[in-house]
C-alpha positions in Angstrom: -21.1 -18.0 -51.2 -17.9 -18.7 -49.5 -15.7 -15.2 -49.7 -12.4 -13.7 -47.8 -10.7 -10.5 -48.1 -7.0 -10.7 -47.8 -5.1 -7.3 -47.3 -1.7 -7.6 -48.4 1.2 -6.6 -46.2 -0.2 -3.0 -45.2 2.3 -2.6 -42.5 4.1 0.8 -41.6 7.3 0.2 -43.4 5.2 0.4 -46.7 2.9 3.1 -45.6 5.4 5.2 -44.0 8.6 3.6 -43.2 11.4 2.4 -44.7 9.5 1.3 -48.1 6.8 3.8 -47.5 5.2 5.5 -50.4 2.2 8.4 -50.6 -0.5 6.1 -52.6 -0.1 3.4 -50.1 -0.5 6.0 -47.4 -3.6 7.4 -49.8 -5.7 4.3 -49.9 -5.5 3.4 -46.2 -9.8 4.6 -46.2 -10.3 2.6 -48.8 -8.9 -0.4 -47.1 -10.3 0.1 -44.0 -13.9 0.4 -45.4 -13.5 -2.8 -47.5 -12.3 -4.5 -44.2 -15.6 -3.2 -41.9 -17.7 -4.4 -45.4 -16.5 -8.2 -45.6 -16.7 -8.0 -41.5 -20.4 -7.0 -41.6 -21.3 -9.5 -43.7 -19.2 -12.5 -41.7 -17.0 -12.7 -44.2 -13.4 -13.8 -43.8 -10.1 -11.5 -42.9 -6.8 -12.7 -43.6 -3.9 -10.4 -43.2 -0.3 -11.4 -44.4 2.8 -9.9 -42.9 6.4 -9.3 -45.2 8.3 -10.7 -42.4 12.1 -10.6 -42.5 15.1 -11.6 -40.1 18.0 -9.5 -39.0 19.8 -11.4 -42.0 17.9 -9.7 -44.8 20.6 -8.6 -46.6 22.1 -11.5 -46.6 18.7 -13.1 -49.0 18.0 -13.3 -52.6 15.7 -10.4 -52.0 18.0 -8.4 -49.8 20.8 -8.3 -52.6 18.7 -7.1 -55.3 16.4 -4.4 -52.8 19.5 -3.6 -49.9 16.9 -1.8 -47.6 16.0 -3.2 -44.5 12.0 -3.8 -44.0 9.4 -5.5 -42.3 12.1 -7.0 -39.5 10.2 -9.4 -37.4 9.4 -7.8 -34.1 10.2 -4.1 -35.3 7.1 -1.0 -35.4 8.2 -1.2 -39.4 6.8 -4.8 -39.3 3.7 -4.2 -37.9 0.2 -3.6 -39.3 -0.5 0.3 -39.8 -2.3 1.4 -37.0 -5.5 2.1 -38.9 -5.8 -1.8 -39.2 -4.8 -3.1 -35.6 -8.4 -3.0 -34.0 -9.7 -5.6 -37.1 -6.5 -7.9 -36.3 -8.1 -9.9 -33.1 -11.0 -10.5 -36.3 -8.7 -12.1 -38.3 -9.7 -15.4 -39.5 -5.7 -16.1 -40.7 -2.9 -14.0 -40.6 0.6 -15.4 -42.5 4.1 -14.3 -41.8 5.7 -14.6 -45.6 9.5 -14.4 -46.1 9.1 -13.0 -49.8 6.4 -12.0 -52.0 3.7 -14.8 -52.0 2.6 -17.2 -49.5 2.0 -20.9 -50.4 0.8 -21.5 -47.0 -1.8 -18.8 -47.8 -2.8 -20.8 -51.0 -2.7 -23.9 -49.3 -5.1 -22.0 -46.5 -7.2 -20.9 -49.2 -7.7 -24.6 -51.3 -8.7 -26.1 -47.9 -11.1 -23.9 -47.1 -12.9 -23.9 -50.9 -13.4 -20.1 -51.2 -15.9 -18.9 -54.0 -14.5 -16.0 -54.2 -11.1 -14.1 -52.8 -10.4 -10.2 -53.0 -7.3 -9.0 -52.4 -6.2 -5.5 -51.1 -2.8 -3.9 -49.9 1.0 -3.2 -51.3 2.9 -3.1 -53.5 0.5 -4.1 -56.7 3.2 -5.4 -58.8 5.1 -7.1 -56.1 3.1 -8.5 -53.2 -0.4 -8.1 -54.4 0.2 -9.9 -57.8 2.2 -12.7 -56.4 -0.6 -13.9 -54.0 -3.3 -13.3 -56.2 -1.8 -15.7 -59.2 -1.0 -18.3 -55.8 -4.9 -17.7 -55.2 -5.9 -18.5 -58.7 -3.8 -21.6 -58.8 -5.5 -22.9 -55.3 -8.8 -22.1 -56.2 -9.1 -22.0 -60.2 -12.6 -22.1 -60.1 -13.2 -19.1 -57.3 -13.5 -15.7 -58.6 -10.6 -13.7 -57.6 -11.1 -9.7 -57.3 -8.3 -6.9 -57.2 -10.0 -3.2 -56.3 -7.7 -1.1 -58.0 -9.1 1.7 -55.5 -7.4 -0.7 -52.3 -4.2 -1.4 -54.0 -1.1 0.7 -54.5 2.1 0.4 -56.5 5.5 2.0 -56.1 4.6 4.3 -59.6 1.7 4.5 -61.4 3.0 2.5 -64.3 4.1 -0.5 -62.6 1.0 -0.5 -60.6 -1.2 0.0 -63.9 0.8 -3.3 -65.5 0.1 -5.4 -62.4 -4.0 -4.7 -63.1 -3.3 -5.3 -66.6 -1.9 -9.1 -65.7 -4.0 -9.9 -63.2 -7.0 -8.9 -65.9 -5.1 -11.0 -68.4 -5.1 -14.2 -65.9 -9.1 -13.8 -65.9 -8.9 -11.6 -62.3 -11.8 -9.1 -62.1 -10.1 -5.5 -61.1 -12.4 -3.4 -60.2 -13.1 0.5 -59.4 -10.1 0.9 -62.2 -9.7 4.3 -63.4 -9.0 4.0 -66.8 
């Protein structure tokens, strides 16, 4: 069985900079644990990166969320520091200028995946986005959400996105309620 473990733009300006938020900072264990799991077992990394340019505001996104994150080359772009020493493992890594990556899907389809599990922040932004893009490339593969590895800017919001990915025939798992 072919499997990969992407973690989802967990980079300091969603942990604890400029976007940061407590339950991304609260799941970085989690995370990290999954990450030394899928490694043991010679299983596939893939990080992606929210990557933006000095013109930021100046995008679709930047009008409608005016706070500068995740500039290309800044510390708020890169990977939390928990993660660095698993990023020379990284079997991909993809620099995304909004909230899904078709070059990740396209990454994905190519390389036939049984199975994908995705990880990170923001739930209902992010997380969501590239797990429906996952689905599409691989409709067949099983695609898994840990609920315990994900984090949304409230509790609501982030209960909704589990709810939708559950809807689309994604197995969440370690869900609380």
């Amino acid at each position: 069985m072919k499997r990969a473990l992407i973690v989802v733009d967990y980079q300091n300006d969603f942990v604890t900079g400029a976007l940061g938020f407590s339950k991304a900072k609260e799941i970085e264990q989690a995370v990290v644990d999954k990450i030394k799991k899928y490694l043991h077992n010679n299983e596939d990394l893939i990080f992606t990166f929210d990557t933006h340019g000095e013109d930021y505001l100046d995008t679709h996104e930047g009008k409608h969320l005016p706070v500068p994150h995740c500039l290309k080359g800044t510390s708020g772009w890169q990977l939390c520091e928990a993660l660095t020493p698993f990023l020379e493992k990284a079997a991909a890594c993809f620099e995304k200028p909004t909230f899904g990556s078709l070059e990740l899907a396209n990454y994905l389809q190519a390389r036939g995946y049984d199975e994908v599990e995705l990880c990170g922040v923001v739930s209902h932004i992010c997380v969501i986005s590239n797990a429906v893009l996952a689905k599409a490339a691989l409709p067949q593969a099983k695609i898994i959400i840990d609920a315990n590895c994900t984090a949304g800017l409230s509790d609501d919001m982030h209960q909704k996105a589990l709810d939708l990915m559950e809807g689309l025939y994604m197995t969440v798992t370690n869900r609380s309620n």
